[in-house]
C-alpha positions in Angstrom: -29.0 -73.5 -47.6 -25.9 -74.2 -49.6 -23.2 -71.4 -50.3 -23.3 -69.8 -53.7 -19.8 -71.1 -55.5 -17.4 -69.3 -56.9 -17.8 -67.7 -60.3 -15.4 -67.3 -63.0 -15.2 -64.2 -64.8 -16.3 -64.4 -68.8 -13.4 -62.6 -69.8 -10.1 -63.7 -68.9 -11.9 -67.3 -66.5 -10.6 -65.8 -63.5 -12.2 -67.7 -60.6 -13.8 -65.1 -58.8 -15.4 -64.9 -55.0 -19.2 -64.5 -55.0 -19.1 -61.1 -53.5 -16.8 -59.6 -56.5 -18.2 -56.7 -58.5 -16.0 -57.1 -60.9 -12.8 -59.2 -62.0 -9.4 -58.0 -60.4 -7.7 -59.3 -63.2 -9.2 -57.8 -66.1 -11.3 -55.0 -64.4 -14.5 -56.6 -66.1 -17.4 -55.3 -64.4 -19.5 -58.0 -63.5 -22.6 -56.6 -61.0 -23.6 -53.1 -59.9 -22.3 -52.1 -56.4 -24.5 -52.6 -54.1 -23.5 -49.7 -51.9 -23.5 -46.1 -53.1 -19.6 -46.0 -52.7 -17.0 -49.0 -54.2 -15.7 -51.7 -52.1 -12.0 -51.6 -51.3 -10.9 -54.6 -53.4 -12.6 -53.1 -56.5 -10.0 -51.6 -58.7 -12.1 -49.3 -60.8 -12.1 -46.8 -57.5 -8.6 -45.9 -57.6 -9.3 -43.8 -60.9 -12.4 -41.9 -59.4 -10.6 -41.1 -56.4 -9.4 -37.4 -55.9 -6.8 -36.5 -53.4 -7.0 -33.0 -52.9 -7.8 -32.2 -49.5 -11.4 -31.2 -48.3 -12.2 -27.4 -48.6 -11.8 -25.7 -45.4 -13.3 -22.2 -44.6 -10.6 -19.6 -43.5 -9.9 -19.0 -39.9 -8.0 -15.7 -40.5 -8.5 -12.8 -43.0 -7.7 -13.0 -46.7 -4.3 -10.5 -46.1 -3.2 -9.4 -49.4 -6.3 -11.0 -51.5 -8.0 -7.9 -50.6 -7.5 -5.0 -53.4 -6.7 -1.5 -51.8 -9.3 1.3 -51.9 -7.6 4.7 -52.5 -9.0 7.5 -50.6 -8.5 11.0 -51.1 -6.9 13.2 -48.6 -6.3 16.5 -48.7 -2.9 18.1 -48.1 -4.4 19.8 -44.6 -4.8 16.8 -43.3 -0.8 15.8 -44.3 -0.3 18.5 -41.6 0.7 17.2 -38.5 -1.4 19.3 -35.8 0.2 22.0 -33.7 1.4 21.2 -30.0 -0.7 23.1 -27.8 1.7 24.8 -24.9 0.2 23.6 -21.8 -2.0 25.5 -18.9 0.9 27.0 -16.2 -0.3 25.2 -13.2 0.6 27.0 -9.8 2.5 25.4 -7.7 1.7 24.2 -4.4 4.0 25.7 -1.5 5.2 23.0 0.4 4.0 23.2 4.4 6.0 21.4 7.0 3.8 18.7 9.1 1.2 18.7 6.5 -2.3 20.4 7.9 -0.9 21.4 11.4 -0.4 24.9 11.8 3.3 26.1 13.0 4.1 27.2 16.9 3.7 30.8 17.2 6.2 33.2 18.8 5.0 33.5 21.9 4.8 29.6 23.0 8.6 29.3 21.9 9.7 31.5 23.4 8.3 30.7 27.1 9.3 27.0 26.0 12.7 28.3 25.7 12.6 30.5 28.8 11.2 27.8 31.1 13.7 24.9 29.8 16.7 27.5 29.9 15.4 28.0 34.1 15.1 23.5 34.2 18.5 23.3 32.7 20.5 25.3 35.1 18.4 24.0 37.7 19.4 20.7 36.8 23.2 21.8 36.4 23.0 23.1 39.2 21.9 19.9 41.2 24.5 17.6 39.1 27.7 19.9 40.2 26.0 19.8 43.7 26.1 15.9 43.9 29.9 15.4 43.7 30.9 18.4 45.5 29.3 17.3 49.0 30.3 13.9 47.9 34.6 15.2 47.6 33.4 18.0 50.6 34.6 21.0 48.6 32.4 24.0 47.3 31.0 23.5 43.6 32.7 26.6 42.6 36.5 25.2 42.9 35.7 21.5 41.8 34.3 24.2 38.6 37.4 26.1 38.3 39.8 23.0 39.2 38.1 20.1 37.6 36.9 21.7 34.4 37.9 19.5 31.8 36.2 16.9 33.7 33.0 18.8 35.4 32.4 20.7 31.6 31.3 17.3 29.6 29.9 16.0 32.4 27.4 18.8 32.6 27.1 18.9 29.4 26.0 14.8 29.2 23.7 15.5 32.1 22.3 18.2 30.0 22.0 16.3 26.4 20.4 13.3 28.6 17.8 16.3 30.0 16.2 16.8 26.6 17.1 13.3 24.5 15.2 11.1 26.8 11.9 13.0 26.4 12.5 14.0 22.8 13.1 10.2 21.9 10.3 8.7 23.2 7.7 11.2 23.2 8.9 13.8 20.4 8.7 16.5 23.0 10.8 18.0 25.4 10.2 18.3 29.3 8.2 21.3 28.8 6.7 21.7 25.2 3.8 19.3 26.0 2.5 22.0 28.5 2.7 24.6 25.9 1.1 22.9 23.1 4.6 22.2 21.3 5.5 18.9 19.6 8.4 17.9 16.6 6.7 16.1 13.9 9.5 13.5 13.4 9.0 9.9 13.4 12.6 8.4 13.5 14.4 8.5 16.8 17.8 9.1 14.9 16.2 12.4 13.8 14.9 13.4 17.1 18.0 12.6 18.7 19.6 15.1 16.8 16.9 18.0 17.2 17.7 17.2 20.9 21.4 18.2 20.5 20.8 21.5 19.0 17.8 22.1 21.6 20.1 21.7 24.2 22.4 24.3 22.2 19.5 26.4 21.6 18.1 26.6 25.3 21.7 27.1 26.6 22.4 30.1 24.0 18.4 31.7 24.8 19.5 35.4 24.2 20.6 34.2 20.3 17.8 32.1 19.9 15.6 34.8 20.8 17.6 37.0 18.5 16.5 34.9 15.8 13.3 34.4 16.6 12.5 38.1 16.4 14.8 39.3 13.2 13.0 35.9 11.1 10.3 35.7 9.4 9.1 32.9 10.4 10.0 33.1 14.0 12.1 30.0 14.3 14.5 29.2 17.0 17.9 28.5 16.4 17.4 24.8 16.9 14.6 24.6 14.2 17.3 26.9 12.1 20.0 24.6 12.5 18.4 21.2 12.1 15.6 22.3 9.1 13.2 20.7 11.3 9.9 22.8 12.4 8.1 22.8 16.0 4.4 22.4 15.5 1.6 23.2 17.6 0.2 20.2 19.3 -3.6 19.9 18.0 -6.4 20.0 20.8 -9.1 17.3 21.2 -12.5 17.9 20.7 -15.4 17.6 23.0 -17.8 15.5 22.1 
């Protein structure tokens, strides 16, 4: 099979290739397409050709294309409503230790009574020590040591009601009577020791208080704002 030779176009005799639809020189069209669109060398598509860019549908609303609708409102509705004034809501009294019900009068006070009788007890038995210890009676290493024996009892005393107090949030005796402080930090309880201490030492006061106040407090729960709660009972199953 021989190739086809080359043409030449009628109009201008422009050698053409045998593939050419039409002449580049002249633009003589010389054979239909063959294809439904023109070849790439065929000059005659440049002047068909559009450039616009395809048609795309919008992604986002037509803002401002849209023309407004009036609606009618009446000047009642221009009105801004009236604020109501809200329910009064009562107000809940606040309750030391949450739930737990506070020590009554009567546990305090033989709390108080049996501490006061440990203290001096204990006092008694720390001015004791040193006395047989320097062979003279407690009374004169009282009256001639004072500023010595004074603090001393008085540290002996603190340390009688911190240790307990510290660890276990009671004193020596309020566990038997049902007593406890509801205070978690041992800085706290450390204090509510001190004025214990001051408390138990000055009973006939705090038993003063306890019967002219309302609520019955002692002067240790008056001084530190703290509260003695009753110690909750277990249940028997």
């Amino acid at each position: 099979m021989t190739s086809p030779t080359r043409r030449i176009c009628p109009s201008c005799q422009t050698r053409l290739s045998p593939l050419a639809a039409e002449c580049p020189e002249c633009g003589l069209a010389l054979a239909p397409p063959q294809r439904g669109r023109p070849m790439l060398f065929q000059a005659s598509a440049l002047a068909q050709a559009t450039f616009e860019p395809p048609p795309r549908a919008l992604t986002a609303p037509a803002l401002g294309r849209v023309a407004p609708i009036a609606v009618d409102v009446r000047e009642e509705e221009l009105v801004p409503p009236r604020v109501l004034d809200p329910l009064p809501t009562a107000i809940p009294q606040p309750t030391l230790g949450g739930d737990e019900p506070a020590a009554s009068f009567w546990p305090l006070v033989k709390v108080e009574v049996t501490e006061a009788a440990l203290l001096f007890l204990t006092q008694g038995l720390a001015l004791l020590l040193p006395s047989l210890a320097l062979g003279v009676p407690p009374t004169r290493l009282l009256l001639g040591a004072w500023p010595l024996v004074v603090p001393y009892l008085l540290s002996v005393s603190w340390l009688l009601f911190m240790g307990p107090l510290v660890l276990t949030g009671q004193s020596p005796l309020m566990g038997h009577f049902g007593v406890t402080l509801p205070e978690n930090t041992p800085e706290r309880r450390m204090a509510f020791s001190l004025v214990h201490m001051l408390s138990v030492l000055c009973f006939p006061l705090s038993f003063l208080c306890m019967v002219l106040g309302p609520r019955h407090q002692t002067l240790a729960e008056l001084l530190s704002g703290q509260e003695l709660l009753s110690r909750p009972t277990t249940r028997m199953r």
